[in-house]
DRENLORO-707554 format. One record per residue (C-alpha): residue number from 0; residue in three letters; x, y, z. Coordinates in steps of 0.05 Angstrom, whole numbers, plus 5000, padded with zeros to 4 digits. Layout:
N
node num NUM, residu Ala, xx X, yy Y, zz Z
...
This chain:
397
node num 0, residu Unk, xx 5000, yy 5000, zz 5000
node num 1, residu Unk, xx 5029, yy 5070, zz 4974
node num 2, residu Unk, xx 5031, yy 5132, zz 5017
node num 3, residu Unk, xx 4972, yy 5156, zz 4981
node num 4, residu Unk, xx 4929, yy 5105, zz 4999
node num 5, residu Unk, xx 4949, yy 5096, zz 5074
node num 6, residu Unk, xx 4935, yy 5171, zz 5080
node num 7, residu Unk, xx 4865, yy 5161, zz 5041
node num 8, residu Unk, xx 4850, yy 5098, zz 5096
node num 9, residu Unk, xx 4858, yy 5141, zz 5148
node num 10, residu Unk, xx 4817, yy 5194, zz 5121
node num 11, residu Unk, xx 4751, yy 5144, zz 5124
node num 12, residu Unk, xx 4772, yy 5116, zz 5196
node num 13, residu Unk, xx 4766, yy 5185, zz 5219
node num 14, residu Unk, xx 4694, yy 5205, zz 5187
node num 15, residu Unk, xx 4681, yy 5136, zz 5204
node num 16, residu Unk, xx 4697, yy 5138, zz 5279
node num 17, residu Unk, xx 4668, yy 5209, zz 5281
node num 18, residu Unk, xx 4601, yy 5189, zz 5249
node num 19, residu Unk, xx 4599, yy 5120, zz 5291
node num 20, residu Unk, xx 4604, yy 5157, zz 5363
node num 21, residu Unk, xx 4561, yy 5217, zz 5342
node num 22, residu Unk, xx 4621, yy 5262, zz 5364
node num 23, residu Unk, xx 4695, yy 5258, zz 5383
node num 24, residu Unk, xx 4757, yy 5302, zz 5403
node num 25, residu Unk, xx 4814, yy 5307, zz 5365
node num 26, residu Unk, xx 4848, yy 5268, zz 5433
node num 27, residu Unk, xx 4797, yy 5218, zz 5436
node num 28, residu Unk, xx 4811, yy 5201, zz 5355
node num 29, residu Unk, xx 4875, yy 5200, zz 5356
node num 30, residu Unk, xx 4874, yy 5149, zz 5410
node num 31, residu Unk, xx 4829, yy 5104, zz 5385
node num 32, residu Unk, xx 4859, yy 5104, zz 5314
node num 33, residu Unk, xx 4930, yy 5100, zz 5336
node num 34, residu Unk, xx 4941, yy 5162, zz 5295
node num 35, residu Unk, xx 4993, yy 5219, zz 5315
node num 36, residu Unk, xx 4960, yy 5286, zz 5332
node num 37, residu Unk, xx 4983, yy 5320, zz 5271
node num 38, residu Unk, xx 4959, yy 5269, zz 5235
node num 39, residu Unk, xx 4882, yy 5283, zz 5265
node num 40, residu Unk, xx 4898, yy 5357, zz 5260
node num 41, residu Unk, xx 4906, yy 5355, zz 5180
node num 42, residu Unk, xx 4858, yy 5300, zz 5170
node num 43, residu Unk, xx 4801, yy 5339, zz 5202
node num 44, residu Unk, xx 4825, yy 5394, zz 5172
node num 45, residu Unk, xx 4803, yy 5358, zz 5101
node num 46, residu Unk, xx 4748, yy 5337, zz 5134
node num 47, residu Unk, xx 4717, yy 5408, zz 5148
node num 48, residu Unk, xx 4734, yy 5433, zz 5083
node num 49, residu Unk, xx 4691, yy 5384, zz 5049
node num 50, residu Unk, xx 4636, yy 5402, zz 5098
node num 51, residu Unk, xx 4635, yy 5326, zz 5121
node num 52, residu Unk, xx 4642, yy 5348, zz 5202
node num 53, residu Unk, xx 4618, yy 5407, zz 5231
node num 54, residu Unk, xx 4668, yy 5434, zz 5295
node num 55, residu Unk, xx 4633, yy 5461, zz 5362
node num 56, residu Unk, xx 4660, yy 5486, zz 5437
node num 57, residu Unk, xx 4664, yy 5434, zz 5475
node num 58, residu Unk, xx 4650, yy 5439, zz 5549
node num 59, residu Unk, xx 4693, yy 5439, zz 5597
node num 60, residu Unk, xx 4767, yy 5440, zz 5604
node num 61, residu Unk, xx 4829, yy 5401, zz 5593
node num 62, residu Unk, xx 4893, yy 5430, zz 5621
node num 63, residu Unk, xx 4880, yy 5494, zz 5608
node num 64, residu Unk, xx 4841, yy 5491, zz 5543
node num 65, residu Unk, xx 4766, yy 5474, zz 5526
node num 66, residu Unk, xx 4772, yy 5419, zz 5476
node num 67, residu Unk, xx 4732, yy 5426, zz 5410
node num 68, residu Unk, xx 4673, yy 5370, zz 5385
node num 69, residu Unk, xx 4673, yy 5347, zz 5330
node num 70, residu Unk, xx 4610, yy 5326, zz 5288
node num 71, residu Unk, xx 4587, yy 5286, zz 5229
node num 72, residu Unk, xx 4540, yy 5335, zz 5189
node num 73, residu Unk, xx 4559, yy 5312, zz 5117
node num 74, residu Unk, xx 4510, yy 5300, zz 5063
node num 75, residu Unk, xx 4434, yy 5277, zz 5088
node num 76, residu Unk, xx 4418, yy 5219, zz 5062
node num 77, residu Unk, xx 4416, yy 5136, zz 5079
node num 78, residu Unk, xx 4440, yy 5080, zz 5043
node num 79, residu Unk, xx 4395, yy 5013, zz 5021
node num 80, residu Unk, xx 4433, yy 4937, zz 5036
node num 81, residu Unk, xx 4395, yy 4878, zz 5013
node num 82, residu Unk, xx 4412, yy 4805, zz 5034
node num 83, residu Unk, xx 4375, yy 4760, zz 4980
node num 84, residu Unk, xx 4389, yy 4692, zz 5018
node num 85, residu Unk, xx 4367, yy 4631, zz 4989
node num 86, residu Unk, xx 4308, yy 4626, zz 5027
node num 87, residu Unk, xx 4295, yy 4702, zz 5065
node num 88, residu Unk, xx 4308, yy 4768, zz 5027
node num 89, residu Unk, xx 4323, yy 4820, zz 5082
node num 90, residu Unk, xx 4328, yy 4891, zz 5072
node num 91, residu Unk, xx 4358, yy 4945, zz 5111
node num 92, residu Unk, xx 4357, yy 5033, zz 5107
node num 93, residu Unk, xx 4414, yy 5058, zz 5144
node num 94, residu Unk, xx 4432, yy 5130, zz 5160
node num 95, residu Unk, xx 4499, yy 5155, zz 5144
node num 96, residu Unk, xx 4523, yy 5140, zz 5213
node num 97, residu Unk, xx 4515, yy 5060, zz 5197
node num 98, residu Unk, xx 4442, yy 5062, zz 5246
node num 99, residu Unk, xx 4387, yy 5018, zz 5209
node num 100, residu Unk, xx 4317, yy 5062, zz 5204
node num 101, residu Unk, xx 4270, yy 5016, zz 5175
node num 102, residu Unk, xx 4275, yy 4940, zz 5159
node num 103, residu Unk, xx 4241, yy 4892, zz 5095
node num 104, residu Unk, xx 4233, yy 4828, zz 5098
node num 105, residu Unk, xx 4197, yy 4771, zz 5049
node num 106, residu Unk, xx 4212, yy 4711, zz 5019
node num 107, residu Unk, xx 4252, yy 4697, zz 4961
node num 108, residu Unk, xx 4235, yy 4651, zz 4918
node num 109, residu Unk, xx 4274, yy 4625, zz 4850
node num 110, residu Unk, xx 4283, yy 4647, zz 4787
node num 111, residu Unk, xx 4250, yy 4716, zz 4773
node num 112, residu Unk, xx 4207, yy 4708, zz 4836
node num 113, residu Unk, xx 4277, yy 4725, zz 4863
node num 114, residu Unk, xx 4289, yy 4775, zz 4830
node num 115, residu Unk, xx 4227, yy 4813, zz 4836
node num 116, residu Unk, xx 4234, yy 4793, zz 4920
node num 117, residu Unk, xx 4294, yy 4841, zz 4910
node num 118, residu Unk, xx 4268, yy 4899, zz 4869
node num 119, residu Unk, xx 4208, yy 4906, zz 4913
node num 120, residu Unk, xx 4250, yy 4901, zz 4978
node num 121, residu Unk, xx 4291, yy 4961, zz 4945
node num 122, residu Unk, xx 4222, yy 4989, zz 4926
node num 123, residu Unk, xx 4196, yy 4994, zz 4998
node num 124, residu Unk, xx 4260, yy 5020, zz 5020
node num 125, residu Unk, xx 4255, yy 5075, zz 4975
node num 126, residu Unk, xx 4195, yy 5093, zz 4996
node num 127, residu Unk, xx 4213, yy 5099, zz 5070
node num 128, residu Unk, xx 4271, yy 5137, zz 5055
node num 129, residu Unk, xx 4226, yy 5184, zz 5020
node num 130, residu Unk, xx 4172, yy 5184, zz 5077
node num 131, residu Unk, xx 4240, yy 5210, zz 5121
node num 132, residu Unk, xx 4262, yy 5258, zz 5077
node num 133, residu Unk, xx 4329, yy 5214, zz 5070
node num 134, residu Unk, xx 4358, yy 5211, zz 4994
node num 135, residu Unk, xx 4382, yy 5146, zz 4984
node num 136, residu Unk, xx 4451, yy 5153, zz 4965
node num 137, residu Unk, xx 4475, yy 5085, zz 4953
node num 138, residu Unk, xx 4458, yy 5015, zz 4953
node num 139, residu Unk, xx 4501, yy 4949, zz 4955
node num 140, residu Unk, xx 4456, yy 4881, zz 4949
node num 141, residu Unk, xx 4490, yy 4816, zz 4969
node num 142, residu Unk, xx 4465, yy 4746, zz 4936
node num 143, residu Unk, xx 4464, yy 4681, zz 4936
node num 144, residu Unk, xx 4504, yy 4669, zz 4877
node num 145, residu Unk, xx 4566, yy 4698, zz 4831
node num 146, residu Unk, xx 4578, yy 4750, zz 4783
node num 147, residu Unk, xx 4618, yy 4734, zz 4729
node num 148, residu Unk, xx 4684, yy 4772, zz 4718
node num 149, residu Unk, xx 4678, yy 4762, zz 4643
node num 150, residu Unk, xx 4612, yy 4758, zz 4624
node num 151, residu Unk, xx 4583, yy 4810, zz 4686
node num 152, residu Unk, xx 4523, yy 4761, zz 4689
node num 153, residu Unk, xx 4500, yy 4729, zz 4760
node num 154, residu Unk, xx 4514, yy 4651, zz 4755
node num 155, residu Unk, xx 4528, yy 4596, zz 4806
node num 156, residu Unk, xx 4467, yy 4613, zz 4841
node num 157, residu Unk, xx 4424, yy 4547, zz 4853
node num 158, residu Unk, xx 4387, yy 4556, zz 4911
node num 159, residu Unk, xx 4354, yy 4620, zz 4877
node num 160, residu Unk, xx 4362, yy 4583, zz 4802
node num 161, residu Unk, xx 4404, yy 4632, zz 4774
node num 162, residu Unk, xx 4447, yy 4622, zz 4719
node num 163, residu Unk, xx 4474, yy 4669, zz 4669
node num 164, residu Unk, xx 4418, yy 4723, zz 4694
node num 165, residu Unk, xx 4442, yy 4799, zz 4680
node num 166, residu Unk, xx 4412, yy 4823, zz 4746
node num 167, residu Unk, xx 4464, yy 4880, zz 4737
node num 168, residu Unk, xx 4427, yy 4909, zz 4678
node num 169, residu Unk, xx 4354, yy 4903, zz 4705
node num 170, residu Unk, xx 4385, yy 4937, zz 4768
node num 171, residu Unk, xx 4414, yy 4994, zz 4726
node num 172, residu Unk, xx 4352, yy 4997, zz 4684
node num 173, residu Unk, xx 4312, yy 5001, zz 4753
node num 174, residu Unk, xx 4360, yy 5042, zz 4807
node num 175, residu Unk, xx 4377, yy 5116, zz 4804
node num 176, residu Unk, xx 4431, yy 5109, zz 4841
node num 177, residu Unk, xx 4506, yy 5085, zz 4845
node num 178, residu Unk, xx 4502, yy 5005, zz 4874
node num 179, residu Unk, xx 4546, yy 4942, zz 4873
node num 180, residu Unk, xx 4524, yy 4872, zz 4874
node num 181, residu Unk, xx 4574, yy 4822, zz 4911
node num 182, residu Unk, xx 4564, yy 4752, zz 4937
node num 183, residu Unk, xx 4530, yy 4738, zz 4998
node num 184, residu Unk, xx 4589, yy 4715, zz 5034
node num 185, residu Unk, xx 4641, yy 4763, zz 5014
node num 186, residu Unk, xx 4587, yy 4821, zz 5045
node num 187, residu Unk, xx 4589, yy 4778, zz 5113
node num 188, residu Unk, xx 4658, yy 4778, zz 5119
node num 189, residu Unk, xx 4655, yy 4852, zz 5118
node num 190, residu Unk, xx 4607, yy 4859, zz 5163
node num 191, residu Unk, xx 4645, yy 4806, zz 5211
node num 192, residu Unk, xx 4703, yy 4854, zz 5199
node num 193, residu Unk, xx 4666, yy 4919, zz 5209
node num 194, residu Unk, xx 4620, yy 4897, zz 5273
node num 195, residu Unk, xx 4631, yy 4822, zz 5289
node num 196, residu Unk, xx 4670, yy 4757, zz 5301
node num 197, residu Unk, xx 4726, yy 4787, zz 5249
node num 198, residu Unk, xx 4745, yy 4848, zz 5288
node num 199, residu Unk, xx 4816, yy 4848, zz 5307
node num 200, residu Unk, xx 4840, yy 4785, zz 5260
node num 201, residu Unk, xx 4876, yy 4796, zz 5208
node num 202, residu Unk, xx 4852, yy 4741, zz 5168
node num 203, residu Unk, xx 4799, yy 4691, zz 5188
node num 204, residu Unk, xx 4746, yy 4658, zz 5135
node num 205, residu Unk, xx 4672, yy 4659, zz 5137
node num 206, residu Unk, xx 4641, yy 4595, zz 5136
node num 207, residu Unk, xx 4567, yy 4598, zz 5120
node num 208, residu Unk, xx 4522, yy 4541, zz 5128
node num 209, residu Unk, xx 4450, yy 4544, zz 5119
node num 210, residu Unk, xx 4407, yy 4534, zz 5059
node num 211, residu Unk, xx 4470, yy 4535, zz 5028
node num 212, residu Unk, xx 4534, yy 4531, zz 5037
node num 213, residu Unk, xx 4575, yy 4597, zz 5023
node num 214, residu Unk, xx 4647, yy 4626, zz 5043
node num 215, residu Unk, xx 4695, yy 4679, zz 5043
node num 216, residu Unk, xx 4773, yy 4692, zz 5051
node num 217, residu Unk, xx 4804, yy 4746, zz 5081
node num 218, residu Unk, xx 4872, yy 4752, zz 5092
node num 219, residu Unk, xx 4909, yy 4820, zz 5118
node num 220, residu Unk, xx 4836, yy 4861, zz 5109
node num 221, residu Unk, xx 4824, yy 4842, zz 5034
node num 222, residu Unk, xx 4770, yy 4792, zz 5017
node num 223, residu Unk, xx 4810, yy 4739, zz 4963
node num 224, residu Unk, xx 4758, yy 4728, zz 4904
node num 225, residu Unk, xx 4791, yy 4679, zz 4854
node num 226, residu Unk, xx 4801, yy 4680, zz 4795
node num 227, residu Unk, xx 4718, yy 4675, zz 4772
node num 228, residu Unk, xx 4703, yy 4706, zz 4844
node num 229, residu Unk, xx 4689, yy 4648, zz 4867
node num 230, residu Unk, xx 4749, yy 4638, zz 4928
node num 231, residu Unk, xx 4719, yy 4616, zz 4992
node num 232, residu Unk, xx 4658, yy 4573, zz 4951
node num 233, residu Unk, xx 4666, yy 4513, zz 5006
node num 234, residu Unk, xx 4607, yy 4492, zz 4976
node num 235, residu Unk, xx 4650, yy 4455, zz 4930
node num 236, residu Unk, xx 4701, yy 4427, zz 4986
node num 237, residu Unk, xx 4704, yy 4355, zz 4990
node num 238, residu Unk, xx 4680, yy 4324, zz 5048
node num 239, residu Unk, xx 4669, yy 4243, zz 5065
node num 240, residu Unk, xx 4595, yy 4227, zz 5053
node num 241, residu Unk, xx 4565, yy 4183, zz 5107
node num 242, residu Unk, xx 4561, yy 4112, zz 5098
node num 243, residu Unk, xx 4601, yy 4114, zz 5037
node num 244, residu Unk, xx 4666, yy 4110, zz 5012
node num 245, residu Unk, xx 4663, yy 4166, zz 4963
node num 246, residu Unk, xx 4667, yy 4246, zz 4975
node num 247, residu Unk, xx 4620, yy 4294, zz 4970
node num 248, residu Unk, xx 4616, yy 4374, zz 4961
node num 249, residu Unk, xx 4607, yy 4395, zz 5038
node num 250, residu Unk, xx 4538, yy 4440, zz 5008
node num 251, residu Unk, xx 4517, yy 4362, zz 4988
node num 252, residu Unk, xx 4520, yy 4340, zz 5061
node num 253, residu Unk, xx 4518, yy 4399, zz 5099
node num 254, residu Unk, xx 4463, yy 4452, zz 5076
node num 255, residu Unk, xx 4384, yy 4447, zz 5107
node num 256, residu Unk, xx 4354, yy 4396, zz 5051
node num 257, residu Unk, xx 4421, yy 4360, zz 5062
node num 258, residu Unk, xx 4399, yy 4344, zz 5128
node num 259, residu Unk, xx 4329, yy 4348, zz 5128
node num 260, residu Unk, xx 4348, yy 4283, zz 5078
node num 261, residu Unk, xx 4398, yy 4245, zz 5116
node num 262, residu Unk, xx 4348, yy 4257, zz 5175
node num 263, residu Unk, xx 4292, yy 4224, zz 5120
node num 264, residu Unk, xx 4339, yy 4167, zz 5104
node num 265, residu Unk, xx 4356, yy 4140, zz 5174
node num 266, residu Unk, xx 4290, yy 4141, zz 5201
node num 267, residu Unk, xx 4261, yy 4102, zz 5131
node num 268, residu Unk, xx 4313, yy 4052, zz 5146
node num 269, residu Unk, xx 4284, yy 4038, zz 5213
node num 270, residu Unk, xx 4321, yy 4085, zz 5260
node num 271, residu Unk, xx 4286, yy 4108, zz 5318
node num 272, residu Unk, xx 4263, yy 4176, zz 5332
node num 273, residu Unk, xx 4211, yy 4215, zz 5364
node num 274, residu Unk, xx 4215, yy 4279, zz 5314
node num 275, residu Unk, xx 4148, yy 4299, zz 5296
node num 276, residu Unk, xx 4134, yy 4287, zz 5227
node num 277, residu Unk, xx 4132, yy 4361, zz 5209
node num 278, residu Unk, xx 4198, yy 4370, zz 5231
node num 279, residu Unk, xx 4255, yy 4419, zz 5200
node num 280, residu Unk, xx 4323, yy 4438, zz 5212
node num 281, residu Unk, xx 4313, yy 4471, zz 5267
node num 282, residu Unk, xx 4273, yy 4408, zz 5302
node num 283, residu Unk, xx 4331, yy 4369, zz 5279
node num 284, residu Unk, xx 4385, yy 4412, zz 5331
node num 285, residu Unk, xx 4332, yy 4414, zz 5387
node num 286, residu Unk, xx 4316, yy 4340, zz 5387
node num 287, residu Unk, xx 4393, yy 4325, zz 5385
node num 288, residu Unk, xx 4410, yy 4365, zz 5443
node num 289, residu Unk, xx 4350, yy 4330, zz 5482
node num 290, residu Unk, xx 4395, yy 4266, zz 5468
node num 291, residu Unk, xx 4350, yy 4234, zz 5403
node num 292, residu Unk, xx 4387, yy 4180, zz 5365
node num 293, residu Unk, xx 4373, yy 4204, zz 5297
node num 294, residu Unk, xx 4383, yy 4269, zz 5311
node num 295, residu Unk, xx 4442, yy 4262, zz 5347
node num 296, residu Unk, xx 4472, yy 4216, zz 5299
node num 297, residu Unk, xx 4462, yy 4274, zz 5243
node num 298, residu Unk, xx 4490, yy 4334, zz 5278
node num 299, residu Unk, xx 4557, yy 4279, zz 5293
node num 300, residu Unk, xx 4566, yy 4263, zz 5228
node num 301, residu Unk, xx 4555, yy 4350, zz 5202
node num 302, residu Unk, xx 4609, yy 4359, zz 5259
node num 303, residu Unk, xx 4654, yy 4311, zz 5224
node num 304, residu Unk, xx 4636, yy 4337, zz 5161
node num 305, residu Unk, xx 4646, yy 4407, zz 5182
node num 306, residu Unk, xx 4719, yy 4385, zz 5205
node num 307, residu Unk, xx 4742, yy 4367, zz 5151
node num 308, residu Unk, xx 4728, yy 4431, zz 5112
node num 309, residu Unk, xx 4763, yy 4474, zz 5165
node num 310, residu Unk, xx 4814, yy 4425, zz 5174
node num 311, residu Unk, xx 4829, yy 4429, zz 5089
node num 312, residu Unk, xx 4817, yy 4509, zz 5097
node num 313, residu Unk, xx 4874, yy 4510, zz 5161
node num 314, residu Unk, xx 4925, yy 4471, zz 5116
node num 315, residu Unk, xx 4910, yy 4521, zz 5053
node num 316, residu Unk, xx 4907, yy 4582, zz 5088
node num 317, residu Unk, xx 4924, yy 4587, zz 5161
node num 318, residu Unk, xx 4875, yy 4627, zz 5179
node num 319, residu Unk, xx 4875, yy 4662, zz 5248
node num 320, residu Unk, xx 4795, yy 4652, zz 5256
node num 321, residu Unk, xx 4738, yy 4609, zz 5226
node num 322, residu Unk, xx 4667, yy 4654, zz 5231
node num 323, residu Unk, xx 4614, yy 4594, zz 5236
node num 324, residu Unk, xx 4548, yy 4627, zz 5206
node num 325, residu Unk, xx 4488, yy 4610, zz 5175
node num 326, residu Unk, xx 4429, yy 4584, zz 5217
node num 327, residu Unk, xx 4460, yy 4519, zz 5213
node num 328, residu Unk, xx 4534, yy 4540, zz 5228
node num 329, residu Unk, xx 4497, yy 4593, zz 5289
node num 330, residu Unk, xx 4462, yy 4520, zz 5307
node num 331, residu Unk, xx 4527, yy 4474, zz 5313
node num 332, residu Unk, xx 4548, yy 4530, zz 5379
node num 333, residu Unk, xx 4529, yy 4471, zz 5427
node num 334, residu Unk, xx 4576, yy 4432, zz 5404
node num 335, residu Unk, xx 4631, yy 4477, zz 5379
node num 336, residu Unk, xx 4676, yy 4451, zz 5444
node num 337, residu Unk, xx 4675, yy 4377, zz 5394
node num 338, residu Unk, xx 4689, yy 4416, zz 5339
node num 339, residu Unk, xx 4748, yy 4450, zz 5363
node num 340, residu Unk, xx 4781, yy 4391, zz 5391
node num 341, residu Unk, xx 4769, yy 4354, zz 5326
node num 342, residu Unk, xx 4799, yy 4400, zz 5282
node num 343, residu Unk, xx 4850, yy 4419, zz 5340
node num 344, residu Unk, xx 4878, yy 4331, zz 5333
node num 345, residu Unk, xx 4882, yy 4336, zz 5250
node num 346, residu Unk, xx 4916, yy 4410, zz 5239
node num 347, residu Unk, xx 4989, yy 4440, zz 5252
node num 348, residu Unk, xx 4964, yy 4506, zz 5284
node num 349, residu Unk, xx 4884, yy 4505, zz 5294
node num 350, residu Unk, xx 4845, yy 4575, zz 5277
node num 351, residu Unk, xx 4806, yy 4609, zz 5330
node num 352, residu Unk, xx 4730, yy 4573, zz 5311
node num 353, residu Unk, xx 4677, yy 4630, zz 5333
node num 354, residu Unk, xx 4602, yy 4623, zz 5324
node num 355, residu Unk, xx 4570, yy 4691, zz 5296
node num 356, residu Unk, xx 4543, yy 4736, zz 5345
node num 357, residu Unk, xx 4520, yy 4774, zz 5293
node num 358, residu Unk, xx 4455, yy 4727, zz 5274
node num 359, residu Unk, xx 4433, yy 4735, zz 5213
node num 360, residu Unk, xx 4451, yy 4810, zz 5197
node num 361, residu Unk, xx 4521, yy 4807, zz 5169
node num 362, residu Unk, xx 4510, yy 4804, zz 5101
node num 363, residu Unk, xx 4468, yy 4865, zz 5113
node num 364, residu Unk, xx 4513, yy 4894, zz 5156
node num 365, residu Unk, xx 4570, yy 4883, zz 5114
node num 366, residu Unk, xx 4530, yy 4917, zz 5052
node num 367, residu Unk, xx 4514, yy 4976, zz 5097
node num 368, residu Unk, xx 4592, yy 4978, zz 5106
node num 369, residu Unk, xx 4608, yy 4980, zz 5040
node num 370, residu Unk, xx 4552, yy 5031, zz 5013
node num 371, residu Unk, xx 4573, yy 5077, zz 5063
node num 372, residu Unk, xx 4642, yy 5069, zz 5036
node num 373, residu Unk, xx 4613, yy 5087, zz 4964
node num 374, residu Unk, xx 4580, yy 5153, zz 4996
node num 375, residu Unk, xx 4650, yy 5171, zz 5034
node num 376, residu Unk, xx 4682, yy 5158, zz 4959
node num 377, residu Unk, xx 4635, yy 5201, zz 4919
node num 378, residu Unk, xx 4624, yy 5258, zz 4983
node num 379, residu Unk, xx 4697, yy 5260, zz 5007
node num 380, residu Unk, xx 4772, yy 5239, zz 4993
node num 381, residu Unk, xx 4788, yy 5177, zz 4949
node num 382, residu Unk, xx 4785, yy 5117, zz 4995
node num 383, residu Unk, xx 4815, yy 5046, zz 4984
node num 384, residu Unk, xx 4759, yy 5002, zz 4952
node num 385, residu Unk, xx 4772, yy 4947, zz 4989
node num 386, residu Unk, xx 4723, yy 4959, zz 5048
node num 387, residu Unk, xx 4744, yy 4894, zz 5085
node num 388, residu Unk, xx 4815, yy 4929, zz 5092
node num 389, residu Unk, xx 4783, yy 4995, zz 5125
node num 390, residu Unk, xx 4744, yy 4953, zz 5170
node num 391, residu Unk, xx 4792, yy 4900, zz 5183
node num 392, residu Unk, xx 4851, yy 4958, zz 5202
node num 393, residu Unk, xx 4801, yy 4998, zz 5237
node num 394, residu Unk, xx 4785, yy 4938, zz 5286
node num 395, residu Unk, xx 4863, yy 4932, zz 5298
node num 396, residu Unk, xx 4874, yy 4999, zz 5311
């Protein structure tokens, strides 16, 4: 990273850590960024010019002097995030200090149900924002699937059955304003970076596990995409498949219908189990920790499952953290003691395994991260792109 760039990253830490605590000295900054004092000094000197903070007496004094406050003001507006998971599209407004104002959620369906989920998420949005008097500025929208580096077209998306959609162009045909569009995954990890499990690590992967199976990579604060931007797909990791000899692709053996079948399978073949017959994945965790043999014969063989991908991810990447999430990764926290230990005996230097505590807003929060970032870019100074490095050196600082 060039002098330029460092000096542009620190630029954003400031407005960030300014619009974050509502106000801050140029003492209290300084200290919490790890930044010298004439460092603050010029930053905030920017910063005022552009008519991003606002400066006001403070109260009181410090040796002598009355220290100054220093405000966000810059811009009114809010930015729209969108999670489109494979199941549950969830939609967020979020001022320009990060806050969410107003929430949409509603399923998702396939194909160009999916799509039209997402547009009428953004729709309702909108209209809040226009109900508050809030210009949407920017809006980042994370799926359940890839975009294509060549082509620009959304593929490898099966749970929502898209392949080769341009979702790009009917966004740019429908928004007004500037957006991205970024896997699922890759948006959690920013938003494990920015407010989660990935705070202070300076690499750790994001293992999701739910309907699907998603991932992402980040190592030193920049999320590794691939070469089709598809690093971190663990979807496609081999794992043993139970009661067989040959592999399987841990989404095969791992995700909810994985289960809900293997769960199907044992009790046909004349396991016993007192699941009601309306059961789902959820039922499945409860009934295991209450000590059913189905059940608990199912999460056993996900844990060894789940092993094995982190234990193949350790020996690739030694990565100082694994981020379980997912509702089935958030589900395995009962037994993440096994799951350590497991993946502890098999490894040379085992990661830190952490479940979420973030629930099921990452990706959202992650997208709120990084359309805030796109407001700082177009409002203020030139800022890195990568918005996993801000938040990633921000959370070491």
């Amino acid at each position: 990273m060039d002098i330029g760039n460092i000096a542009e990253l620190n630029t954003f830490l400031v407005l960030d850590a300014i619009r974050s605590r509502g106000q801050a000295t140029r003492r209290e900054l300084g200290t919490d960024l790890r930044l010298s004092a004439a460092s603050v000094s010029r930053i905030v000197k920017r910063l005022l010019t552009a008519g991003l903070i606002a400066e006001e007496p403070g109260a009181g004094a410090e040796r002598g002097r009355t220290p100054t406050i220093l405000r966000f003001v810059g811009p009114p507006g809010g930015v729209i995030a969108v999670d489109l998971g494979g199941t549950r599209c969830h939609g967020a407004l979020a001022d320009l200090a990060g806050s969410i104002v107003a929430e949409d959620f509603r399923p998702t369906g396939e194909g160009n149900a999916a799509v039209s989920a997402l547009l009428e998420c953004i729709a309702v949005l909108e209209a809040r924002a226009t109900e508050l008097a809030m210009p949407v500025r920017a809006a980042v929208v994370g799926i359940p699937a890839l975009i294509d580096p060549d082509t620009g077209l959304a593929t490898a998306g099966p749970n929502v059955h898209w392949q080769d959609l341009d979702l790009l162009g009917m966004l740019r045909g429908t928004l007004t304003w500037p957006f991205e569009v970024d896997n699922d995954a890759n948006l959690g990890a920013l938003g494990q970076a920015w407010r989660g499990d990935g705070r202070g690590a300076h690499s750790f992967v994001l293992l999701s596990i739910g309907t699907g199976v998603g991932g992402a990579v980040v190592v030193d604060g920049h999320v590794i995409r691939g070469r089709h931007n598809a690093a971190g797909e663990a979807a496609y990791f081999p794992v043993p498949r139970p009661g067989a000899e040959a592999t399987a692709g841990f989404e095969e053996v791992a995700s909810g219908p994985a289960l809900l079948a293997r769960t199907a399978e044992l009790i046909r073949r004349g396991a016993e189990s007192a699941l009601d017959p309306e059961y789902n994945v959820a039922d499945i965790f409860a009934a295991a920790r209450g000590g059913d043999p189905v059940c608990s014969q199912v999460v056993r063989e996900l844990i060894g499952q789940t092993t094995a991908a982190i234990s193949g991810i350790t020996a690739l990447l030694d990565p100082e953290r694994v981020i379980l999430d997912g509702s089935i990764g958030r589900a395995l926290e009962p037994w993440l003691g096994d799951l350590r230990s497991a993946v502890a005996a098999g490894v040379f230097r085992p990661p830190d395994i952490a479940v979420s505590r973030l629930g099921s807003s990452a990706t959202v929060l992650g997208a709120i991260a990084r359309a805030m970032a796109i407001v700082a870019e177009m409002d203020g100074p030139v800022v890195p792109r990568s918005a996993v490095a801000m938040a990633a050196a921000q959370a070491r600082t």
